[in-house]
N, CA, C and O of each residue as an XYZ file, in Angstrom:
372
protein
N     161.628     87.780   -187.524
C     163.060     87.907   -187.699
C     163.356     88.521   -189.060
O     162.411     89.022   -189.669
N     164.617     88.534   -189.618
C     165.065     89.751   -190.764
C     165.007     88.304   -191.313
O     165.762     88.442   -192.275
N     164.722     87.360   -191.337
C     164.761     86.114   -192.493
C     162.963     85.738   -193.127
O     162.563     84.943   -193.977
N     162.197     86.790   -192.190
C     161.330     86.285   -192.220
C     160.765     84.709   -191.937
O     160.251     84.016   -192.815
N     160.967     84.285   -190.515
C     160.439     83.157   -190.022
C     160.084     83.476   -188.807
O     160.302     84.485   -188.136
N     159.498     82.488   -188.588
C     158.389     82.548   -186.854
C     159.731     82.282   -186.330
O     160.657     81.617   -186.796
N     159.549     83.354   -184.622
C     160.537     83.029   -183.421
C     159.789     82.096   -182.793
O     158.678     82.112   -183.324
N     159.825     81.452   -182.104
C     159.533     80.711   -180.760
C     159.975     82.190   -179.950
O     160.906     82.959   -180.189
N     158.597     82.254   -178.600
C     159.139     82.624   -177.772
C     158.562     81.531   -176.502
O     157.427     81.131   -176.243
N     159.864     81.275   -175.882
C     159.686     80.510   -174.789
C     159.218     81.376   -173.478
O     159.763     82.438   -173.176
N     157.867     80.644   -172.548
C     157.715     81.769   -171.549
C     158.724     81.346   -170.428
O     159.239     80.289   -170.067
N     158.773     82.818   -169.998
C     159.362     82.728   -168.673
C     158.476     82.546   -167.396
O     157.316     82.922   -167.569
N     158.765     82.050   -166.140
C     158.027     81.334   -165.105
C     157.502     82.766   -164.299
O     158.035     82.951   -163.204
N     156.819     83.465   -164.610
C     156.553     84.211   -163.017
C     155.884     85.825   -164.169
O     155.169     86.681   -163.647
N     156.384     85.927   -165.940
C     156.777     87.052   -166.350
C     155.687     87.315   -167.359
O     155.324     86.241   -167.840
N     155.011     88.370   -167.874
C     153.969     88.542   -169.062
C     154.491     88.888   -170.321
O     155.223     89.876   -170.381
N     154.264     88.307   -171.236
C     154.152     88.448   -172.478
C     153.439     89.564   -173.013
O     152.218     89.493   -172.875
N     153.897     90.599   -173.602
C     152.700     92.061   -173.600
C     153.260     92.306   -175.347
O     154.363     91.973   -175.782
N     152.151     92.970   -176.123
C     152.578     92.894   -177.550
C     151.565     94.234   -177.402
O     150.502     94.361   -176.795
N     152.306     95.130   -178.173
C     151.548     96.848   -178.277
C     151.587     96.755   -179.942
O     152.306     96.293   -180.828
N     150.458     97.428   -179.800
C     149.886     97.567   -181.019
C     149.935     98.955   -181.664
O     150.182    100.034   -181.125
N     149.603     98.644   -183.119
C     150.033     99.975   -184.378
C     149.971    101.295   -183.422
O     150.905    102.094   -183.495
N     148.912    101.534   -182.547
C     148.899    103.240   -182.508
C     150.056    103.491   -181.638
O     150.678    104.553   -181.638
N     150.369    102.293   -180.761
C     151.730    102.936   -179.548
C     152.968    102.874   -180.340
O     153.857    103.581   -179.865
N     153.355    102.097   -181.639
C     154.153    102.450   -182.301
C     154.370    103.635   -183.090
O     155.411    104.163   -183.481
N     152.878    104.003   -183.270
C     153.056    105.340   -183.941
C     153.423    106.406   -182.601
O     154.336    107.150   -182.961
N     153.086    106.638   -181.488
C     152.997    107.530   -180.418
C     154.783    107.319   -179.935
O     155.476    108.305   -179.687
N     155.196    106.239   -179.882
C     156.418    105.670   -179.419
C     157.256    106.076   -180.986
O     158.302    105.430   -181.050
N     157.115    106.660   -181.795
C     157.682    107.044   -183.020
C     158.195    105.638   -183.063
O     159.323    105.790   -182.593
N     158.042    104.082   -183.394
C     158.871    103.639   -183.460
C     159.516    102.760   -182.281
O     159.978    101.638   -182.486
N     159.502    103.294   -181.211
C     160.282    102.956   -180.472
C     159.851    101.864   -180.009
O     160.708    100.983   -179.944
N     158.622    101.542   -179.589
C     157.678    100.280   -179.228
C     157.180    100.008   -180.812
O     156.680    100.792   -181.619
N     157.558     98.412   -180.947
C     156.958     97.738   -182.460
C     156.005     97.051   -182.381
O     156.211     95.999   -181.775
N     154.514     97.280   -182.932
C     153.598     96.409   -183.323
C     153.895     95.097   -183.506
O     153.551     94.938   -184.677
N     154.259     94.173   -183.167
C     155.076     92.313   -183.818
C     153.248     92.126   -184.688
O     152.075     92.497   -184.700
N     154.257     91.282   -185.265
C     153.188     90.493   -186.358
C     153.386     89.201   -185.686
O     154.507     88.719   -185.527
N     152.186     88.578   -185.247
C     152.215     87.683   -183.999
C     150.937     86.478   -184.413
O     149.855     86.590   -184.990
N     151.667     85.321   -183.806
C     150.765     84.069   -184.093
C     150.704     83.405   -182.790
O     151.796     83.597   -182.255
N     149.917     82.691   -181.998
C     149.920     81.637   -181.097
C     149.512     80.282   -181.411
O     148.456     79.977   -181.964
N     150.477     79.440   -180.996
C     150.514     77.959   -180.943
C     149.718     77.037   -179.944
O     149.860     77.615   -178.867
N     149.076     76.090   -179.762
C     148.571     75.453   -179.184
C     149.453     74.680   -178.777
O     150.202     74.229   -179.644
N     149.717     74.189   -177.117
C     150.767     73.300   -176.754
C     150.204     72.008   -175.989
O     149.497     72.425   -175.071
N     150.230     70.734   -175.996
C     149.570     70.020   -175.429
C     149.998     69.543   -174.496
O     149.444     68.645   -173.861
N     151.052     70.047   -174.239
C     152.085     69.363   -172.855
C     151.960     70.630   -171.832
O     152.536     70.495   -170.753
N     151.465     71.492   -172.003
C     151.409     72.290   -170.589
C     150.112     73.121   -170.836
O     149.565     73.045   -171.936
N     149.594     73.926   -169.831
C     148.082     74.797   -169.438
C     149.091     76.591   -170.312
O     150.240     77.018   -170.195
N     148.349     76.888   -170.781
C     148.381     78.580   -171.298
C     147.254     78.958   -170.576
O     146.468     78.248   -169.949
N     147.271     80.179   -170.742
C     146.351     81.191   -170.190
C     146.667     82.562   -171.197
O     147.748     83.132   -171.343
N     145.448     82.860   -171.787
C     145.631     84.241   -172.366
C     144.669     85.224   -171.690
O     143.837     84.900   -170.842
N     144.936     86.823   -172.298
C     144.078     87.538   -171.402
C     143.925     88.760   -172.181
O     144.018     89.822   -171.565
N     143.665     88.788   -173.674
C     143.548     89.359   -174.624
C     142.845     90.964   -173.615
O     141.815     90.977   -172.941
N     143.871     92.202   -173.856
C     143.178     93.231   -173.743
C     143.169     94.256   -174.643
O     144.341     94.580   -174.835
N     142.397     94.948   -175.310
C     142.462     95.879   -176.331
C     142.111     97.006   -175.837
O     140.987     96.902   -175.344
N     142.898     98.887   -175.651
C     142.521     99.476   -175.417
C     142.733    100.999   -176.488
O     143.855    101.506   -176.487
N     141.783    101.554   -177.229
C     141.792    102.024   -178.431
C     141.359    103.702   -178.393
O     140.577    104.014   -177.495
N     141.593    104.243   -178.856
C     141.711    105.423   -179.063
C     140.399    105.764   -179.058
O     139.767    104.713   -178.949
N     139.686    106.662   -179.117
C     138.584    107.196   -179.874
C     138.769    107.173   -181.368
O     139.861    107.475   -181.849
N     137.815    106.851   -182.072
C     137.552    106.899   -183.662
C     138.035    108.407   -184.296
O     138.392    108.484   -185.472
N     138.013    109.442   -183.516
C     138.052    110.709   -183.929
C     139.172    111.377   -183.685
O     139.479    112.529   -183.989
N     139.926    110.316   -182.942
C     141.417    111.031   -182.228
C     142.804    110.359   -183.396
O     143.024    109.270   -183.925
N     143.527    111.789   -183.381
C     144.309    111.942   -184.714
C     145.718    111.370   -183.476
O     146.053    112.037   -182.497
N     146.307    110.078   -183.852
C     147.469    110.014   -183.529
C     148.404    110.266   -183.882
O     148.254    110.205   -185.103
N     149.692    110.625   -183.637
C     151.370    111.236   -184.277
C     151.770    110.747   -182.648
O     151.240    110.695   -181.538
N     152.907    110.474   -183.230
C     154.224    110.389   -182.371
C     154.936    111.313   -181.580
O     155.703    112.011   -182.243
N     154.917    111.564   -180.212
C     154.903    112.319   -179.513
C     157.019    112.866   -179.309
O     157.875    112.745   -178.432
N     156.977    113.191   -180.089
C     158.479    113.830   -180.606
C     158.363    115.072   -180.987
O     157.387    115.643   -180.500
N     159.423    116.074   -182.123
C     159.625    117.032   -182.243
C     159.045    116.647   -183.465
O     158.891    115.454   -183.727
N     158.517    118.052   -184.678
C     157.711    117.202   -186.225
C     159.369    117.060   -186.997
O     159.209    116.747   -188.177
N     160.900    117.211   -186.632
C     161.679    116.984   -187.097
C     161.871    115.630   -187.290
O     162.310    115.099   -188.311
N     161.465    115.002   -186.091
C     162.261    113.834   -185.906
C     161.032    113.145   -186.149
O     161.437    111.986   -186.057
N     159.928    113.065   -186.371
C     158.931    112.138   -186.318
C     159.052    111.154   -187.391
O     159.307    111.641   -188.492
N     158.925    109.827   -187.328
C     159.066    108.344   -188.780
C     157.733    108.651   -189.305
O     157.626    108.716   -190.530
N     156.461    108.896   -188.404
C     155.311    108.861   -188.645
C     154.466    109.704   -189.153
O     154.428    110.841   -188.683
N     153.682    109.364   -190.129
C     152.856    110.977   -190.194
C     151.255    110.893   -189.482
O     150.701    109.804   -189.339
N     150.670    112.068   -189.104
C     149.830    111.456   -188.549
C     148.426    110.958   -188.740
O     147.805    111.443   -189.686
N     147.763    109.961   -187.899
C     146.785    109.150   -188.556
C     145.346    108.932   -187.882
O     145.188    108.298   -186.838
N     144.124    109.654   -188.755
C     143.245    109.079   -187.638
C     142.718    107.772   -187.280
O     142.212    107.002   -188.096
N     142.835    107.572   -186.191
C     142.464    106.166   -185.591
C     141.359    105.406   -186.626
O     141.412    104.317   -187.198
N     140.301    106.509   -186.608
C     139.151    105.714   -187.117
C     139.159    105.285   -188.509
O     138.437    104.378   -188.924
N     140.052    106.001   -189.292
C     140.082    105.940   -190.967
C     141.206    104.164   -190.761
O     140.979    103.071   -191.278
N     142.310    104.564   -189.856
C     143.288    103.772   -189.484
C     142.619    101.994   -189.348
O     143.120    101.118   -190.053
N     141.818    101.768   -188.663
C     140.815    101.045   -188.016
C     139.845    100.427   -189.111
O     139.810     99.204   -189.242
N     139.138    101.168   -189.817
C     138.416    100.554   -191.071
C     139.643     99.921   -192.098
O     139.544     98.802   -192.601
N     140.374    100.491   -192.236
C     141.417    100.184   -193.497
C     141.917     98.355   -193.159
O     141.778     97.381   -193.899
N     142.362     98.420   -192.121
C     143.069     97.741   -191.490
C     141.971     96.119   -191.254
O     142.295     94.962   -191.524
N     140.358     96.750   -190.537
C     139.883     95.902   -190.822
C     139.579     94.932   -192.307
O     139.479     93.737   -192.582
N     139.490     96.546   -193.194
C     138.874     95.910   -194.698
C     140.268     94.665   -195.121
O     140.105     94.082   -196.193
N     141.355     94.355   -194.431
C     142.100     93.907   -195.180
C     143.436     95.178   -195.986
O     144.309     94.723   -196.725
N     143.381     96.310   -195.756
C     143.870     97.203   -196.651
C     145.648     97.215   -195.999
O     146.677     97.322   -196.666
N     145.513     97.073   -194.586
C     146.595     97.335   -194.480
C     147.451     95.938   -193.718
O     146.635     95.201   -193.163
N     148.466     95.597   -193.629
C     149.143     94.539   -192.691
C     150.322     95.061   -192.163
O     150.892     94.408   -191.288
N     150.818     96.184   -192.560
C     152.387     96.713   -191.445
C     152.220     98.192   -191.651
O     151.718     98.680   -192.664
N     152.650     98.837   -190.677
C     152.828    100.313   -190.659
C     153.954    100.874   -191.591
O     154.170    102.085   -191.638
């Protein structure tokens, strides 16, 4: 939130929870947001997660698929993107 505090999100009965990550925000200029995301352990009901990660090639240069007028993003290769991010270097786009 703009206060900086955790939302609750409550699930809905039947619906998926889907969270896109840094490169579709960069490709989505924006338009789809990376969330900075935590999960809770609940002891009163069953979760189910189903963690899927699907990643670019190391060598593939992403930008945001717009005009270069309008682009927020500049563009980034995955793989430089990917080490940084692991080392700790980066936490928001």
């Amino acid at each position: 939130s703009s206060n900086q505090e955790w939302i609750t999100v409550h699930p809905r009965p039947g619906a998926l929870t889907i969270n896109t990550g840094d490169m579709a925000q960069v490709w989505s200029n924006g338009k789809y947001k990376a969330p900075l995301h935590r999960v809770l352990t609940n002891d009163a009901s069953v979760r189910y997660s189903a963690p899927f990660f699907y990643n670019p090639s190391y060598r593939c240069l992403v930008e945001p698929v717009t005009t270069a007028a309008s682009a927020s993003y500049h563009p980034v290769s995955w793989g430089y993107f990917r080490a940084l991010r692991f080392a700790g270097d980066l936490t928001n786009l």
